[in-house]
C-alpha positions as CSV (number, residue, x, y, z in Angstrom):
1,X,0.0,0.0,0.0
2,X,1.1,3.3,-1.3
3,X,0.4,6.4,1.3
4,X,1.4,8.8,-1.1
5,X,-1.3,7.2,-3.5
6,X,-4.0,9.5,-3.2
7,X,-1.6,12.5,-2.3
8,X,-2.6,15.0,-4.8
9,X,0.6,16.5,-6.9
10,X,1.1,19.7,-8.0
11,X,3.4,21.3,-11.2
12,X,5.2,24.6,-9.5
13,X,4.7,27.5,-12.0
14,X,6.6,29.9,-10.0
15,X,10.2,29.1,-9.2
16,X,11.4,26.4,-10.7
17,X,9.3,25.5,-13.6
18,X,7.5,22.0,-13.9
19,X,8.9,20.9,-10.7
20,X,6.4,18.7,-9.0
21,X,5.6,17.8,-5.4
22,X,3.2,16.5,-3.3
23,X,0.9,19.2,-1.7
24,X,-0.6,18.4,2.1
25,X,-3.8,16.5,2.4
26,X,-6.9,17.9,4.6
27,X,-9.5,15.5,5.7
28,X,-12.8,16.6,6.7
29,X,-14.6,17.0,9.9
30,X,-16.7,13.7,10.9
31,X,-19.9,14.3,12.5
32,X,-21.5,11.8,14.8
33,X,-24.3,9.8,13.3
34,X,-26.9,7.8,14.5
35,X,-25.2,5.5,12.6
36,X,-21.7,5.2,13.7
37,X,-20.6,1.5,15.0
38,X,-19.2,1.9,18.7
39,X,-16.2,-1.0,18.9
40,X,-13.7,-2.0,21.7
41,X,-10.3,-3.0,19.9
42,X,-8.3,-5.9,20.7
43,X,-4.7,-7.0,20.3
44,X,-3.9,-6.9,16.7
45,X,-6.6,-4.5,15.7
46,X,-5.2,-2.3,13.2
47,X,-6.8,0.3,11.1
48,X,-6.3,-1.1,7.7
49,X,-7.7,-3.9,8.9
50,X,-10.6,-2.3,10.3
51,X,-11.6,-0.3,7.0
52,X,-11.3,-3.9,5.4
53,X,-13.6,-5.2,7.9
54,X,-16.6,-2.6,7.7
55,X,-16.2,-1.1,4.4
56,X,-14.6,-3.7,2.2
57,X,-11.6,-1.2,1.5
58,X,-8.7,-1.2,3.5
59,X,-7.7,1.9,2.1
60,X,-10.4,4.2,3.8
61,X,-8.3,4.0,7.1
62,X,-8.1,7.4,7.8
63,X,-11.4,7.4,8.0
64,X,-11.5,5.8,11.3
65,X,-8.4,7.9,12.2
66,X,-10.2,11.6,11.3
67,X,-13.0,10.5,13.3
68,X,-11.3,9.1,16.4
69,X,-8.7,12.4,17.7
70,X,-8.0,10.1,20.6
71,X,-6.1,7.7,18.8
72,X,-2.6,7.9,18.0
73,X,-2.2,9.7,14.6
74,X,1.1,8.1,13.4
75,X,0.5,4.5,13.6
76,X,-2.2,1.9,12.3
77,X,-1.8,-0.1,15.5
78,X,-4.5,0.8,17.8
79,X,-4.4,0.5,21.8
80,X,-6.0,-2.7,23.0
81,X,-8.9,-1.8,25.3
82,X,-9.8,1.2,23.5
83,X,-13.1,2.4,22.5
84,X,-12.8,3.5,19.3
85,X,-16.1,5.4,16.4
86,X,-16.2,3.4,13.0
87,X,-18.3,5.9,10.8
88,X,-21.1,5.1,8.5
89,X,-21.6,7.6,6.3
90,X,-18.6,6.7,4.0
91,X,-19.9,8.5,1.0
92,X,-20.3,12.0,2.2
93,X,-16.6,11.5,4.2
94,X,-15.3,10.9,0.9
95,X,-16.9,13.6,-1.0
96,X,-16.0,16.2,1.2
97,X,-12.5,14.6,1.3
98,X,-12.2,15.2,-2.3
99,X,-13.9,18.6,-2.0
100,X,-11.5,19.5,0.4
101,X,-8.3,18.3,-1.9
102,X,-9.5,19.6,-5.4
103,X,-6.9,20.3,-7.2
């Protein structure tokens, strides 16, 4: 798995021409919902695996990370014991994701 997959890439017009590089990614706000799935994580719980779990993508990670602030933001491990808000509303995360990172 790529990180940088979905890292949008820009062209700098400015200083050095046609020089590109990876801009910073913003993720949206996450709302509660009625519909949000409360879990307790075990030992091995990871996010990746997670995403896989309840959305069939493995790759919508940090959507469990954005919506979670307690969780440790540098790592996919996740503390055993902890209580931890797997969203719902995948769709309207993901278009606001890619509202947010339009090009």
């Amino acid at each position: 798995m790529n990180r940088y997959r979905d890292t949008p890439i820009r062209k700098d017009s400015d200083i050095k021409k046609g020089v590109r590089y990876y801009t910073n990614v913003f993720y949206p706000e996450i709302p509660l919902s009625e519909n949000d799935i409360y879990v307790y994580t075990t030992q091995g719980d990871r996010l990746d695996l997670l995403a896989q779990q309840y959305y069939g993508d493995s790759t919508l990670y940090w959507i469990i990370g954005a919506a979670n602030d307690s969780l440790p933001q540098n790592s996919l491990f996740l503390p055993p014991g902890s209580q931890i808000r797997i969203p719902q509303n995948t769709a309207e995360i993901i278009t606001a994701y890619n509202f947010l990172n339009a090009l």
